[in-house]
C-alpha positions in Angstrom: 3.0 0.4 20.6 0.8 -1.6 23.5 -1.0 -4.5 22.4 -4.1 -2.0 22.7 -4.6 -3.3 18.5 -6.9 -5.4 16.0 -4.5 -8.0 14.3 -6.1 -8.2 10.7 -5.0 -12.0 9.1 -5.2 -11.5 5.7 -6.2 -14.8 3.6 -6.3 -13.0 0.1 -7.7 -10.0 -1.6 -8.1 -6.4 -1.3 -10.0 -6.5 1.9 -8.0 -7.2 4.8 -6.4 -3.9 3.8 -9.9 -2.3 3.4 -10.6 -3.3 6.7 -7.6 -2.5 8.8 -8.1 1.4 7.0 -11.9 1.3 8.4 -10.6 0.2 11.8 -8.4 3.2 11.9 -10.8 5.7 10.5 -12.7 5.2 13.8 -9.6 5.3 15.7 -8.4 1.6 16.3 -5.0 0.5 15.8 -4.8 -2.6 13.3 -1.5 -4.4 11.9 -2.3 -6.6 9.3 -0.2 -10.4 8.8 -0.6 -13.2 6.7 -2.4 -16.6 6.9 1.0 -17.8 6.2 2.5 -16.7 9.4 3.5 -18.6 11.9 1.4 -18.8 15.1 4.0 -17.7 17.2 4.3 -14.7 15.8 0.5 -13.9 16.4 1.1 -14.7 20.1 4.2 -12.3 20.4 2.1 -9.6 19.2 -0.3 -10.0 21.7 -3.7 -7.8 20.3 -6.5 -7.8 22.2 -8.3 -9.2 19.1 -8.3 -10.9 15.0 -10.2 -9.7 12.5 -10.3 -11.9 9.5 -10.4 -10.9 5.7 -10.8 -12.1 2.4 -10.6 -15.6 1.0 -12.6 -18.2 -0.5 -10.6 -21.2 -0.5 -12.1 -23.7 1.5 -11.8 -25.5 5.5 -8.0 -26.8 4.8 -6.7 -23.2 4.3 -8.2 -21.8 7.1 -5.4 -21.0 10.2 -7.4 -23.0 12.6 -4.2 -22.5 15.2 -5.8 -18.6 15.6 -9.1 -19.7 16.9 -7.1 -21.6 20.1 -5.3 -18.4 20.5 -8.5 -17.6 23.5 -8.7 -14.3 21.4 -12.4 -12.5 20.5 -12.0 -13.2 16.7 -14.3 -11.8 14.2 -14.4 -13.9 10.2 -16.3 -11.5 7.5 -17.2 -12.4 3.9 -15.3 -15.8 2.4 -13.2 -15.9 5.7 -16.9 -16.4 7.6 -17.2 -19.4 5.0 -14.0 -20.3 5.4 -14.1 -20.9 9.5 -17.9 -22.3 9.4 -16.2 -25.3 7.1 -13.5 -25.4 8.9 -15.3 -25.6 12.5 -16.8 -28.3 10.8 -20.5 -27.1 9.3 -22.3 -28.7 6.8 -22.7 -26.2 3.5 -26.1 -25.9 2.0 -24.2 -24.1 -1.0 -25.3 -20.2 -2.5 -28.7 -19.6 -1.3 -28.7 -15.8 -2.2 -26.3 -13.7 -4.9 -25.6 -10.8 -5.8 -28.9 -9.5 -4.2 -30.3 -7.3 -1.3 -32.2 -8.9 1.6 -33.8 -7.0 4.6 -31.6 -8.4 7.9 -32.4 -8.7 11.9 -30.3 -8.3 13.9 -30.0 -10.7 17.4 -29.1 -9.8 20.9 -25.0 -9.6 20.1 -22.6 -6.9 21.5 -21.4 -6.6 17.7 -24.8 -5.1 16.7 -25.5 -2.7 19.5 -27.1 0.5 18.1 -28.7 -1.1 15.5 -32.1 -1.6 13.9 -33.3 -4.2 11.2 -32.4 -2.9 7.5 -32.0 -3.6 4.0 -28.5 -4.4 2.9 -26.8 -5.7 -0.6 -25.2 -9.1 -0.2 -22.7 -10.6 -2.5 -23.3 -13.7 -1.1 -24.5 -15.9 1.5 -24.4 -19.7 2.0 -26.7 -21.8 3.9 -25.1 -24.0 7.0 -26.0 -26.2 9.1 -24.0 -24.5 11.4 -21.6 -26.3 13.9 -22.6 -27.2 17.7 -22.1 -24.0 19.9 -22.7 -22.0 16.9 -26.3 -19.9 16.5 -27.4 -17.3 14.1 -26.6 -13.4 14.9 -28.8 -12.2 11.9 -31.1 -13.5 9.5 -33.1 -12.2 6.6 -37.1 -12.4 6.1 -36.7 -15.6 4.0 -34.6 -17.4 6.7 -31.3 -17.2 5.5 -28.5 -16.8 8.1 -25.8 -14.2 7.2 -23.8 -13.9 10.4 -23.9 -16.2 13.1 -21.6 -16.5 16.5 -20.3 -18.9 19.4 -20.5 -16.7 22.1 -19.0 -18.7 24.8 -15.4 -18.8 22.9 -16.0 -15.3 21.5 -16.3 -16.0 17.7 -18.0 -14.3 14.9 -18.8 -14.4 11.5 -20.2 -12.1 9.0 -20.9 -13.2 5.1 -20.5 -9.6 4.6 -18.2 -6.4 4.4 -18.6 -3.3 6.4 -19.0 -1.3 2.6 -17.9 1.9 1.8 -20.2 5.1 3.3 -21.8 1.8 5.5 -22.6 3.6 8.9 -23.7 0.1 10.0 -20.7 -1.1 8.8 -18.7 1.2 10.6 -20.8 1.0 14.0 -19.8 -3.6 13.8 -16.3 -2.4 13.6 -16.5 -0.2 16.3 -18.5 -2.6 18.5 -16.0 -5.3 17.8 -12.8 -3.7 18.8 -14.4 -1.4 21.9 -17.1 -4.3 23.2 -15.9 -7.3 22.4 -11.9 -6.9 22.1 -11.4 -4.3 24.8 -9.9 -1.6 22.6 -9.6 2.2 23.4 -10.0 4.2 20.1 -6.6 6.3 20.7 -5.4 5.9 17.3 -5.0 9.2 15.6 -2.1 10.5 13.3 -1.4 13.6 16.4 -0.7 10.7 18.9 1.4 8.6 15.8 3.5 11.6 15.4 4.4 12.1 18.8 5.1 8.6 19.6 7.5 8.2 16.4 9.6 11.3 17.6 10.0 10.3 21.0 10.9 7.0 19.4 13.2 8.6 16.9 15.0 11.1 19.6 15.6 7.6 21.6 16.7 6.2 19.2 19.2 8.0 17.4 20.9 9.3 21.0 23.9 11.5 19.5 24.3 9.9 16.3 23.5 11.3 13.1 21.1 10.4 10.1 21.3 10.0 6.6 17.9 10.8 5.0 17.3 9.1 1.5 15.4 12.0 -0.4 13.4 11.2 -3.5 11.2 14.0 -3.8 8.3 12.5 -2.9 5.7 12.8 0.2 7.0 9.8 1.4 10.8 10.6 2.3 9.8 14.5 2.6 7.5 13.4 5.4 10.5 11.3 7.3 12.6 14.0 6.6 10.7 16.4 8.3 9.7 14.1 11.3 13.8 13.6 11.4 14.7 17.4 11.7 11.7 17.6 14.2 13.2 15.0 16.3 16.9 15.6 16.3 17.3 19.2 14.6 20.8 19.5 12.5 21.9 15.7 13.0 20.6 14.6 9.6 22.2 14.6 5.9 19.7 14.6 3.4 21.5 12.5 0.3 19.6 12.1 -3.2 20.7 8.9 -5.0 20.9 9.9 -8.5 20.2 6.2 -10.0 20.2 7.2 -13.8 16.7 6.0 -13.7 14.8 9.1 -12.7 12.7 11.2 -15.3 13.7 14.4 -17.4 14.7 16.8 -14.8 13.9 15.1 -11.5 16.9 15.1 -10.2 17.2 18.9 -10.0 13.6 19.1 -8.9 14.3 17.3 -5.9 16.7 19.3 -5.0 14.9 22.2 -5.5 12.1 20.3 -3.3 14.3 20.1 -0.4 15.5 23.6 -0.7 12.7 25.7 -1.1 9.9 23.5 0.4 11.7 21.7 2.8 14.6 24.2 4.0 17.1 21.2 3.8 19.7 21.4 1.7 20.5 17.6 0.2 23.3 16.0 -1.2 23.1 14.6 -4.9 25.4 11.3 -5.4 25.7 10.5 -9.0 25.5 6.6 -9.2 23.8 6.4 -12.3 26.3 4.2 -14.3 26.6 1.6 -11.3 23.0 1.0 -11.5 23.0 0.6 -15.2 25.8 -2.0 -14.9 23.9 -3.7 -12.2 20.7 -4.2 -14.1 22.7 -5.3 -17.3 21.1 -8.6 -18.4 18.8 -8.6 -16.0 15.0 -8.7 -17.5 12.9 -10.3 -15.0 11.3 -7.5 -12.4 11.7 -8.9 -9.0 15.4 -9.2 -10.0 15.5 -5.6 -10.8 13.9 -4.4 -7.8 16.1 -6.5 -6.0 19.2 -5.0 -7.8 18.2 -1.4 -7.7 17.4 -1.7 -3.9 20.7 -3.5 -3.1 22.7 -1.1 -4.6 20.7 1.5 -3.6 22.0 0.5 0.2 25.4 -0.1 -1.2 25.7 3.1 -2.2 24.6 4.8 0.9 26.7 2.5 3.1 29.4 3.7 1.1 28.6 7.5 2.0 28.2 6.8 5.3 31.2 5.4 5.6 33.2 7.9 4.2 31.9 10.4 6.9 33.7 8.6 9.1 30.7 8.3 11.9 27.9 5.0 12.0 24.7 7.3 10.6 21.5 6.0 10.8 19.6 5.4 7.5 16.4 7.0 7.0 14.1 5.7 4.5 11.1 6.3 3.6 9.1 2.9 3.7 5.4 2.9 3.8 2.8 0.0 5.3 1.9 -0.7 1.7 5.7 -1.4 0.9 6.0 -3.7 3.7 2.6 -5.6 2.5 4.1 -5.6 -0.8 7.2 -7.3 0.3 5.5 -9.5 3.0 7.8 -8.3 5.7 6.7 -8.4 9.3 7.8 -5.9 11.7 10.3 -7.9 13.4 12.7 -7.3 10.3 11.6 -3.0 10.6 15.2 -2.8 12.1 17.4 -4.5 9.8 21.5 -4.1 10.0 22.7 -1.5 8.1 26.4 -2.0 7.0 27.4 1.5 8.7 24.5 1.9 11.3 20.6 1.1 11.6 17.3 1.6 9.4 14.9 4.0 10.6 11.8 3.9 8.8 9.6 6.3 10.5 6.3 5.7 8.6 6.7 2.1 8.1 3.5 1.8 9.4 1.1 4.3 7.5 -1.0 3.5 4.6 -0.3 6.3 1.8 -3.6 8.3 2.7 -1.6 8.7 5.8 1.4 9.2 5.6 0.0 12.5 3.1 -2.1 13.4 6.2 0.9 13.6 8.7 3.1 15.3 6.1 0.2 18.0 6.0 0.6 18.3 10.1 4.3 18.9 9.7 4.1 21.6 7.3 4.6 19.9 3.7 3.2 22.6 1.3 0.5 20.7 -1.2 2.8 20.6 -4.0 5.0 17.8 -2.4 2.0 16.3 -0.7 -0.2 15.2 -3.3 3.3 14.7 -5.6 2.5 11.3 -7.9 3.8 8.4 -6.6 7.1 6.9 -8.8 8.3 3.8 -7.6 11.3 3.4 -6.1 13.2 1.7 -8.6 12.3 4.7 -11.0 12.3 3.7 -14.7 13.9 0.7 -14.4 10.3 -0.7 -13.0 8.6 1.6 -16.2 11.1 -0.3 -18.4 10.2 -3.5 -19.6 13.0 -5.9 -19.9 16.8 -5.5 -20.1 17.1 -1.9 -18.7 19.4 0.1 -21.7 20.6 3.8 -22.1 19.1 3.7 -25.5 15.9 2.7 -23.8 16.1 4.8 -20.8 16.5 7.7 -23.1 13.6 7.0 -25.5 11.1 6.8 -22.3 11.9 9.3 -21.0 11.2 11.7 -24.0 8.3 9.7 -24.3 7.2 10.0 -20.6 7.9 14.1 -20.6 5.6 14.1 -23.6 2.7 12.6 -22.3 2.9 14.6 -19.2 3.3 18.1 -20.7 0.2 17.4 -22.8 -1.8 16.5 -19.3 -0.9 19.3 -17.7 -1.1 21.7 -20.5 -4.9 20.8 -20.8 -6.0 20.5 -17.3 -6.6 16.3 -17.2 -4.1 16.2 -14.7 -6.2 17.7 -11.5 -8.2 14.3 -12.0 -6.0 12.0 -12.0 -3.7 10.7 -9.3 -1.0 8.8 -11.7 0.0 9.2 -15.9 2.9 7.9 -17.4 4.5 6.4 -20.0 6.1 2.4 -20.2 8.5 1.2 -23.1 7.2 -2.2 -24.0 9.8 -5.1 -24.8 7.8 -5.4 -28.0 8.5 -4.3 -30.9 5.6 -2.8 -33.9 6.2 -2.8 -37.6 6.4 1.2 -37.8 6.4 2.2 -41.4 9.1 3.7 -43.0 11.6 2.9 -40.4 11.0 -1.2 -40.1 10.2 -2.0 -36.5 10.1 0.3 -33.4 9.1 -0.4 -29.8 5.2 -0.3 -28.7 4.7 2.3 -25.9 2.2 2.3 -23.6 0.2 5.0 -22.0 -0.8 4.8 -18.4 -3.5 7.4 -16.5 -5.4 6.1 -13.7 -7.7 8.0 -11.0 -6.9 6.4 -7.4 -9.8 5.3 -5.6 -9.1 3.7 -1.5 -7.3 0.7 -2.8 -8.1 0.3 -6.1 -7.8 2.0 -9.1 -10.0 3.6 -12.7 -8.0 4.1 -15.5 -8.3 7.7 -16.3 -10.8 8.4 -19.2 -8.9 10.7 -21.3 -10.5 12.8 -24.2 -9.6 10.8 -27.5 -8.2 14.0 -29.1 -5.6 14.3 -26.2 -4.2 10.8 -26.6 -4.4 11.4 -30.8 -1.8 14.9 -29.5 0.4 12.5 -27.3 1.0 9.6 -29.6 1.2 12.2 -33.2 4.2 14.0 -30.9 5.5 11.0 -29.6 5.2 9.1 -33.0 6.9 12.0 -34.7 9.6 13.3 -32.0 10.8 10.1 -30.3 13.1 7.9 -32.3 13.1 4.4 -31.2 9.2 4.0 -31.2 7.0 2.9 -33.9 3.5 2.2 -32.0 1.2 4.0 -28.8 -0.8 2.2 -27.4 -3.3 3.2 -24.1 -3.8 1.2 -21.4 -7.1 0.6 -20.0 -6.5 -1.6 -17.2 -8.2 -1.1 -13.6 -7.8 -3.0 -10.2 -6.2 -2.8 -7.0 -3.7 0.2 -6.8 -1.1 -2.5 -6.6 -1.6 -2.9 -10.1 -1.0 0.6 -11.2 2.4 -0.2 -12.4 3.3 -2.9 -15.0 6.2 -4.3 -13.0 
């Protein structure tokens, strides 16, 4: 990748994300990185400009080191806040809340094509703004929502481009072709063709080993894989012990009959068990179900004698999620490399190039299931006995969806075994399980609105045919789709 990019600094909240998606919409590469990075890294990247998102927490947390960098740089919503205090202007406090307000636009490359209009504002704070700085917008009462210094190429927006916001939408645009220089090249066409010629490179004569999981994640590097270096790939399914009723055989049947690869199933179910035993914290059983999740691998791999790549298939949320930068992408493996071929596309994405490469709809709009399966859907100390009550629980709940249609709506539903326990007349005490449906939404999330009579079905069967459970209980819980899963 050139430095032909948007870098989006992310200082907290869903928007940096929003942002970076809007940028590419209109065809403008963006990487996002923390506030928390060091500058360095911001000069190896080299983009041609910052965009910054999200945050309300004052001058002393704002990077201050990006705004030396020489870089066009453009602040929106708290971040605009954020650098006005931190360039030293002198708050006036809220002067306008939750409110619409007609705006004029100045003379400013960032609003070219525009014309005065009415627009909702969460907020915007009055300044006495900072010398070299003047106002690129104002409303009829005098209130000054965006304002620039020209001569060092910084602006700053008290708003959001929002969603279905053709002005929006045109700012973004002006910013990265006007102002930063950018050519809007991005499309998924030119991502796929890059990654195999990056992939063929790579690999050389070696051989891969493609961790399956069923999903449209792995499918979609599985496909790009065989694209790129025909037969030399293994497709290997880790069978954890922590999958759902079935899925182990689905996948297979995935890979077979929608995929034409044939994969191999390694039965590691009892080493993962043993590795989570005790464990009840989260991050510690992510961490143990990934590390043995390479163990294992490593371990085939080895005993084929050669040094195969591993394939994975690691999306741009994952690596958000796990605040990794793409220096580490290409991390030792202890028989070969990592290959994560769409380590750099957001879900919507990575759906779209799988749809390119043939994926048939079944696979590409397949519900997500985190990676460390229902280890993640199990709260606390990870047990046979509990594995096996969830998962009659889980099957339950979705043959009921899908039986009456609900299921078309929503993008997740499943069911989570509670470390709590309910007095559950006769029996004495049985665990509390929780019901989880939720409609997807950009990045956030709805819980799904289910009719009252279907969740009275799923909790009278699951009440009456799972042992081990003495209370249902539905979760109505929205928010960032980060959220979606209780650990």
């Amino acid at each position: 990748m050139t430095n032909d990019f948007i870098l989006v600094l992310d200082m907290g909240g869903p928007e940096a994300v929003q942002m970076a998606r809007k940028l590419r919409l209109q065809h403008y590469y963006t990487e996002i990185i923390s506030r928390k990075a060091d500058i360095g890294l911001f000069r190896r990247k080299s983009p041609r400009g910052i965009l910054i998102a999200g945050g309300e927490d004052g001058a002393a947390a704002f990077p201050r080191a990006v705004l030396s960098l020489g870089l066009p740089v453009l602040a929106l919503g708290g971040a605009a806040r954020m650098l006005a205090a931190a360039e030293g202007a002198r708050s006036e406090g809220v002067l306008l809340r939750e409110s619409a307000a007609q705006i004029a636009f100045q003379p400013c490359p960032l609003f070219d094509g525009l014309t005065d209009s009415d627009r909702y504002f969460a907020r915007i704070d009055g300044f006495a703004l900072p010398e070299g700085y003047r106002p690129i917008a104002t409303t009829l009462d005098g209130l000054v929502p965006a304002f620039a210094d020209f001569e060092r190429n910084l602006y700053a927006l008290q708003f959001y481009a929002e969603s279905n916001d053709p002005d929006g939408a045109t700012m973004l645009s002006n910013f990265a072709e006007k102002i930063c220089g950018c050519t809007p090249m991005w499309t998924l066409e030119n991502y796929i063709d890059e990654e195999l010629r990056f992939i063929r490179e790579r690999v050389g004569d070696k051989r891969a080993v493609v961790a399956v999981s069923g999903g449209v994640d792995s499918a979609t590097c599985a496909l790009l894989m065989r694209r790129a270096v025909g037969d030399a790939i293994t497709c290997v399914l880790v069978d954890n012990g922590l999958l759902r009723e079935g899925e182990s055989d689905r996948v297979l049947n995935t890979c077979k009959f929608d995929l034409g690869l044939e994969a191999v199933r390694i039965d590691a179910g009892r080493r993962f068990l043993d590795r989570l035993k005790g464990l009840s914290e989260p991050l510690e059983k992510h961490r143990a179900v990934h590390d043995e999740f390479i163990n294992v691998l490593s371990e085939y791999a080895a005993s084929r004698g050669d040094e195969p790549f591993l394939v994975k298939g690691t999306i741009y949320s994952d690596l958000l999620a796990s605040g990794a930068s793409d220096e580490a992408y290409a991390r030792n493996f202890d028989s070969g490399l990592v290959l994560e071929p769409v380590r750099m596309l957001f879900k919507d994405e990575v759906r779209e190039v799988g749809e390119a490469l043939g994926l048939p709809e079944s696979v590409v709009n397949r519900q997500p299931f985190p990676a460390p399966g229902l280890a993640v859907r199990c709260c606390g100390e990870v047990t046979d006995e509990k594995l096996e009550v969830l998962r009659k629980a889980d099957g339950i709940l979705r043959e009921v969806i899908l039986e009456s249609g609900q299921g078309k709506r929503l993008s997740q539903y499943f069911a989570v075994l509670t470390d709590t326990r309910a007095l559950a007349a006769p029996e004495g005490y049985g665990w509390v399980c929780a019901l989880r449906a939720v409609s997807a939404h950009g990045t956030g999330f709805t819980p799904g609105k289910l009719p009252y009579d279907l969740l009275d079905r799923v909790a009278e069967r699951i009440l009456g045919e799972v042992p081990g459970i003495g209370r249902v209980v539905y979760d109505i819980s929205g928010g960032a789709c980060g959220a979606v899963e209780w650990e």
